[in-house]
SEDRENLO-463281 format. One record per atom (N, C-alpha, C, O): residue number from 1; residue in one letter; atom name; y, x negated, z. Coordinates in Angstrom, 3 decimals, padded with zeros to 6 digits. Last residue first. Example, Ala and Ser with C-alpha at 12.3 -4.5 7.8 and 13.67 -1.06 7.14 Angstrom:
2
   seq   type   atom          y          x          z
     2      S      N   -002.250   -012.850    007.080
     2      S     CA   -001.060   -013.670    007.140
     2      S      C    000.030   -012.900    007.870
     2      S      O    001.138   -013.409    008.039
     1      A      N   -005.690   -013.190    007.800
     1      A     CA   -004.500   -012.300    007.800
     1      A      C   -003.300   -013.200    007.800
     1      A      O   -003.319   -014.236    008.465
This chain:
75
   seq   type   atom          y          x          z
    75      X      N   -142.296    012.637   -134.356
    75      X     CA   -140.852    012.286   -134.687
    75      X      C   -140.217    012.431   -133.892
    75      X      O   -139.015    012.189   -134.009
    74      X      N   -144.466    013.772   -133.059
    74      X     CA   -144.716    012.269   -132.955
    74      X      C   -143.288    011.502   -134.144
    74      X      O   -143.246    010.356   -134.593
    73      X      N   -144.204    016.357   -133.666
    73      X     CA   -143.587    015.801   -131.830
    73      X      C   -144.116    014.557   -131.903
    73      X      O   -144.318    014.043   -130.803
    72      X      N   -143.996    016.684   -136.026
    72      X     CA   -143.005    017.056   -135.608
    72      X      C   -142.677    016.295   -133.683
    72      X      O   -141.735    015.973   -132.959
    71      X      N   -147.045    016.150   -136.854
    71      X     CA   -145.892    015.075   -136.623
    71      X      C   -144.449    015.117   -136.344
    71      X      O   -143.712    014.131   -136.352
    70      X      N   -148.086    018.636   -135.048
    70      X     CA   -147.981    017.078   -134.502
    70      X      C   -146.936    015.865   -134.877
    70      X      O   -146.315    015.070   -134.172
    69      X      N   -147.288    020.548   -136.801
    69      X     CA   -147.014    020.230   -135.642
    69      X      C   -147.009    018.692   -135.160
    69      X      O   -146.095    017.886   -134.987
    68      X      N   -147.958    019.831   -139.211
    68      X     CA   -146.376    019.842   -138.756
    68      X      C   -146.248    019.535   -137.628
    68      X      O   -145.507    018.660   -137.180
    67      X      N   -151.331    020.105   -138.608
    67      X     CA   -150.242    018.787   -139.034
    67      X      C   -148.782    018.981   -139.133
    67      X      O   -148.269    017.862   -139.131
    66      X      N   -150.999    022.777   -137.626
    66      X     CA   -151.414    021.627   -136.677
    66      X      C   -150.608    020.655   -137.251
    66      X      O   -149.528    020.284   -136.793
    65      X      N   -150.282    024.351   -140.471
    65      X     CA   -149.542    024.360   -139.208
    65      X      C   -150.039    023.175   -138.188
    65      X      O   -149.056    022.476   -137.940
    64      X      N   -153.005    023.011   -141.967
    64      X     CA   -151.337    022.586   -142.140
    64      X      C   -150.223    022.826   -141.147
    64      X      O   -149.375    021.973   -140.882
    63      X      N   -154.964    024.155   -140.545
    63      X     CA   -154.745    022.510   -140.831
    63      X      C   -152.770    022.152   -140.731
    63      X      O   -151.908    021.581   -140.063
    62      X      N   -155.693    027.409   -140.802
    62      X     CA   -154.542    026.448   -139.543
    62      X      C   -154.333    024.977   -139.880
    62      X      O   -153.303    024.542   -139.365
    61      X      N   -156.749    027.902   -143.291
    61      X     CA   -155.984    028.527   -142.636
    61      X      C   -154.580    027.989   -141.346
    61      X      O   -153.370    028.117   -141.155
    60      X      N   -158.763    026.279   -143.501
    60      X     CA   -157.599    026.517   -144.638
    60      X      C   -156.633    027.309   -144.022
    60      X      O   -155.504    027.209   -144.502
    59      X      N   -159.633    025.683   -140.831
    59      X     CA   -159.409    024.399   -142.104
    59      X      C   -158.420    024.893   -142.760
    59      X      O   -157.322    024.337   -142.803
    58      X      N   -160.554    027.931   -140.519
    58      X     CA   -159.577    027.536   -140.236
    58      X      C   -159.310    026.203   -140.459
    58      X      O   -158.282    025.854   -139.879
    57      X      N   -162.482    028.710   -143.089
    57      X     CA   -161.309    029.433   -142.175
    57      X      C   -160.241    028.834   -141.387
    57      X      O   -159.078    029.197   -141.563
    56      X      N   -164.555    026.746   -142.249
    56      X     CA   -164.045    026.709   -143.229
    56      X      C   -162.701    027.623   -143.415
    56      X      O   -161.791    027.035   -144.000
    55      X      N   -165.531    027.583   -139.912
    55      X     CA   -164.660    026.193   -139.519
    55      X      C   -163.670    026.605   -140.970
    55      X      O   -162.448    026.751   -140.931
    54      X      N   -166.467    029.614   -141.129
    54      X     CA   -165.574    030.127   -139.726
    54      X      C   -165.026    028.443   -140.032
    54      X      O   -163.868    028.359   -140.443
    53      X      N   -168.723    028.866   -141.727
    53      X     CA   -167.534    029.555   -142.794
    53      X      C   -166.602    029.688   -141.888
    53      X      O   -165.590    030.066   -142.478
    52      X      N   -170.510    027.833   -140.585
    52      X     CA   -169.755    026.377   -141.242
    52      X      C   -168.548    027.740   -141.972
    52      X      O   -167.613    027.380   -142.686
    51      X      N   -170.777    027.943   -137.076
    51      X     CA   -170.741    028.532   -137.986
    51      X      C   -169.806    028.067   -139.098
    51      X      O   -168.608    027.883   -138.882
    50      X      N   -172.978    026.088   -135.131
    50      X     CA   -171.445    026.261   -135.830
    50      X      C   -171.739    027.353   -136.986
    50      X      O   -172.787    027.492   -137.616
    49      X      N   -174.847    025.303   -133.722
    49      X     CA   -174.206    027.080   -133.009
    49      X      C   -172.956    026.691   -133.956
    49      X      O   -171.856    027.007   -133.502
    48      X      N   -176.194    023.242   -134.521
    48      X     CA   -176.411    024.134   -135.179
    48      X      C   -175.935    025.183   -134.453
    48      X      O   -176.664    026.174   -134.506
    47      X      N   -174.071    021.516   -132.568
    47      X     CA   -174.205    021.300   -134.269
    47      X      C   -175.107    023.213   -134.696
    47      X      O   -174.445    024.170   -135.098
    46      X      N   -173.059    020.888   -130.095
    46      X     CA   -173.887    022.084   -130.184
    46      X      C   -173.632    022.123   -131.640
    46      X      O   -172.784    022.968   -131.927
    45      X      N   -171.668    018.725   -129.196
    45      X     CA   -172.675    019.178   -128.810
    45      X      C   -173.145    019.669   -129.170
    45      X      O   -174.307    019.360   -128.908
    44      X      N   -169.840    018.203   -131.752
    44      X     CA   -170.193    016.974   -131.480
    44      X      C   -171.876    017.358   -130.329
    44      X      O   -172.907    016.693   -130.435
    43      X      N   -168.675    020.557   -131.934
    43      X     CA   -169.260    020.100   -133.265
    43      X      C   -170.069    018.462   -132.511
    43      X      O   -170.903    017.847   -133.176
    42      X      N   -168.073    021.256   -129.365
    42      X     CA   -169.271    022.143   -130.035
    42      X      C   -169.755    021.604   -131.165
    42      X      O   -170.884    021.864   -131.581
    41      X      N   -166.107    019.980   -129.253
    41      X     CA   -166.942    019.676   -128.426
    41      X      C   -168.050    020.614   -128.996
    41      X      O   -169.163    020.143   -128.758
    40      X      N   -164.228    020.554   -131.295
    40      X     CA   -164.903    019.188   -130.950
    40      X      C   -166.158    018.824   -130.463
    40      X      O   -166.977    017.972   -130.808
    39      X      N   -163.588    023.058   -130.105
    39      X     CA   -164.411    023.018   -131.144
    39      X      C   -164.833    021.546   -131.228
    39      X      O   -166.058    021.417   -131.224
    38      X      N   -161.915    022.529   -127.552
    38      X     CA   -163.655    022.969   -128.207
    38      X      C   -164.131    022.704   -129.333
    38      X      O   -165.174    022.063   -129.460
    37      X      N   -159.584    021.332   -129.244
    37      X     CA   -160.679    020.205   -128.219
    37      X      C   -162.076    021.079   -127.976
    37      X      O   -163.176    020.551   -128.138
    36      X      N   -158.801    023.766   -129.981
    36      X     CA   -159.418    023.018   -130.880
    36      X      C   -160.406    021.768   -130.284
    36      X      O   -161.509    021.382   -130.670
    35      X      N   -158.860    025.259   -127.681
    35      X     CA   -159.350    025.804   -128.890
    35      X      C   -159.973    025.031   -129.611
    35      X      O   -161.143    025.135   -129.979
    34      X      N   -156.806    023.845   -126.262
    34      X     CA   -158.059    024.086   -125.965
    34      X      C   -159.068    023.971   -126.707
    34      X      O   -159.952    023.114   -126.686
    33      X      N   -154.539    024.059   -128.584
    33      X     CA   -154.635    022.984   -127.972
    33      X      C   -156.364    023.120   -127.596
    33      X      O   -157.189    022.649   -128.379
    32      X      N   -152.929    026.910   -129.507
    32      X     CA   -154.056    026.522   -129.437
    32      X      C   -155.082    025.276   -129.229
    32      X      O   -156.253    025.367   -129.599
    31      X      N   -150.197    024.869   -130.384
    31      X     CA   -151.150    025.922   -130.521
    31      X      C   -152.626    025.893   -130.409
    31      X      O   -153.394    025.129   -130.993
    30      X      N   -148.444    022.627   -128.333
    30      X     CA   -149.513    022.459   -129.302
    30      X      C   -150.442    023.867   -129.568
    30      X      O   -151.470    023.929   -128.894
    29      X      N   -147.124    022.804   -126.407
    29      X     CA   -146.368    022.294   -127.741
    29      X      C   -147.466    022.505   -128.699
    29      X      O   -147.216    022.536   -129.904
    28      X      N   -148.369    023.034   -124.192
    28      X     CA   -146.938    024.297   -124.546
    28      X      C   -146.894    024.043   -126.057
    28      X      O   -146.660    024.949   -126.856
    27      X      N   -149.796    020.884   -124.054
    27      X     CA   -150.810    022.265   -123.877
    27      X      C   -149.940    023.642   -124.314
    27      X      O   -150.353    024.758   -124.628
    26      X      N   -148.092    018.803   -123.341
    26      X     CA   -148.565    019.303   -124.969
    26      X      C   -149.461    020.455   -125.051
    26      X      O   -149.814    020.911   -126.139
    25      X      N   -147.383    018.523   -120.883
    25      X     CA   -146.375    019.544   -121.989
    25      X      C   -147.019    019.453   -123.176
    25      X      O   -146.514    020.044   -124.130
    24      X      N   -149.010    016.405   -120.277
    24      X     CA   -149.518    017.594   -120.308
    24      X      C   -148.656    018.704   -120.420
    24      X      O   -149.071    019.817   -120.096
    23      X      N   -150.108    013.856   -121.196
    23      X     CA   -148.868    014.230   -121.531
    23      X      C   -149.128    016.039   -121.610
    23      X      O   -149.348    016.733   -122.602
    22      X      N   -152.800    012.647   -121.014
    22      X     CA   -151.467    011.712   -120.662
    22      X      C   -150.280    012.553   -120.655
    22      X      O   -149.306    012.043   -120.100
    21      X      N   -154.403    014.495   -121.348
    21      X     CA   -154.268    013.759   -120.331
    21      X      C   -153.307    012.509   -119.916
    21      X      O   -153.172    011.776   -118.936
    20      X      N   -153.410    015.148   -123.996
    20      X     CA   -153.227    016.310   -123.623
    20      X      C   -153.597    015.328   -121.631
    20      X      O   -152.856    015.722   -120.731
    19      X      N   -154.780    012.513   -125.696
    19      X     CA   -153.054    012.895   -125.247
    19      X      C   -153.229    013.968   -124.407
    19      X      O   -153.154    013.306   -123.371
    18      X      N   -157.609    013.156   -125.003
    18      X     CA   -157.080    011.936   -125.050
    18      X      C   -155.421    012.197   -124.576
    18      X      O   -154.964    012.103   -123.437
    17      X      N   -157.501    015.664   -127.091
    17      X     CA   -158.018    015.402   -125.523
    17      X      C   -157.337    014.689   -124.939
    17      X      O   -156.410    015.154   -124.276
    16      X      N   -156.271    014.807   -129.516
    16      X     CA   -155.820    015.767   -128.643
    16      X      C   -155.847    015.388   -127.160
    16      X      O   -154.986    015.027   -126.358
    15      X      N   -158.803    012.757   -130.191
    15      X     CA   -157.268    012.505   -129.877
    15      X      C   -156.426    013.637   -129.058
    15      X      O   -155.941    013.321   -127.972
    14      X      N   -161.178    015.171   -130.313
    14      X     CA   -160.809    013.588   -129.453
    14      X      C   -159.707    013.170   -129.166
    14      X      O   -159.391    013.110   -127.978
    13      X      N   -159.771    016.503   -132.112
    13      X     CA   -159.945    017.031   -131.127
    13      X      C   -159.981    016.126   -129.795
    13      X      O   -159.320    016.166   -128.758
    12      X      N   -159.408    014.709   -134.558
    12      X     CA   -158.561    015.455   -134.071
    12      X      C   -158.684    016.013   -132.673
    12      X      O   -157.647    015.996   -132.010
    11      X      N   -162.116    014.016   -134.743
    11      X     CA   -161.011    012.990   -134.382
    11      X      C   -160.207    013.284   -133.824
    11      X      O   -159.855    012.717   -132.789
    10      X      N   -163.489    016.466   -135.221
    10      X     CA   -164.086    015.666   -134.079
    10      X      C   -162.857    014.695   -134.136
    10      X      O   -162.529    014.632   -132.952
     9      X      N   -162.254    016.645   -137.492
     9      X     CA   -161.903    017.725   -136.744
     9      X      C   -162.664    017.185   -135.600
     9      X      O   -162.189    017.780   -134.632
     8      X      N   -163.373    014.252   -139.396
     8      X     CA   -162.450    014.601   -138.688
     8      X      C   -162.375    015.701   -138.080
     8      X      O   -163.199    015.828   -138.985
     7      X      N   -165.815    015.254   -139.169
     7      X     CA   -165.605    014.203   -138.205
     7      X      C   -164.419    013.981   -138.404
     7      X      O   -163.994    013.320   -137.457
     6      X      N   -166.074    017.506   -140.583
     6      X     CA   -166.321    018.082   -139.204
     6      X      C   -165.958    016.652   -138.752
     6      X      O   -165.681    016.757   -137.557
     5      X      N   -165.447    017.012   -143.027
     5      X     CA   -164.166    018.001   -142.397
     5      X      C   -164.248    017.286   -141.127
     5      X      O   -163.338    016.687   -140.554
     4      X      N   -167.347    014.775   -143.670
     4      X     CA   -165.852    014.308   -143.936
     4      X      C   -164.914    015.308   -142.798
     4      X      O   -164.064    014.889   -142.012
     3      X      N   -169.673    016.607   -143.448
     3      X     CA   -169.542    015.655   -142.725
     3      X      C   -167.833    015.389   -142.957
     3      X      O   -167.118    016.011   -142.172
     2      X      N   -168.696    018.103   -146.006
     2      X     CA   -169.139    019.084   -145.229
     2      X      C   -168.768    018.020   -143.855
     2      X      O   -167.798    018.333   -143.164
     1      X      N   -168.757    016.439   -148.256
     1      X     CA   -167.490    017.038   -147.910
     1      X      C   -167.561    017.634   -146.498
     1      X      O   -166.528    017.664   -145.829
């Protein structure tokens, strides 16, 4: 389960990236935009500086606002 979150949340962050250089009103549209392209980058560089309860936090906490979001500006 643990692998499943973190590569997606590495997808998510990748893709972000990815758009946020094509379309840079999404840095307004997107909470915390940065934030999450770090964390990407920390789960993909720096594996043991994660702290797995903290991801687990905002997994449950922010997932669902992100996913409105997005498919709100990919409607």
């Amino acid at each position: 389960m643990r692998a499943a979150v973190e590569r997606h949340l590495i997808t998510i962050g990748e893709a972000l990236h990815k758009a946020l250089a094509l379309d840079d009103s999404l840095e307004d549209r997107v909470p915390h935009l940065h934030v999450i392209v770090g964390l990407r980058n920390r789960l993909v560089h720096g594996y043991f500086a994660i702290e797995w309860s903290r991801i687990v936090v905002t997994v449950e906490g922010e997932m669902d606002a992100l996913a409105n979001t997005l498919h709100a500006i990919a409607h």
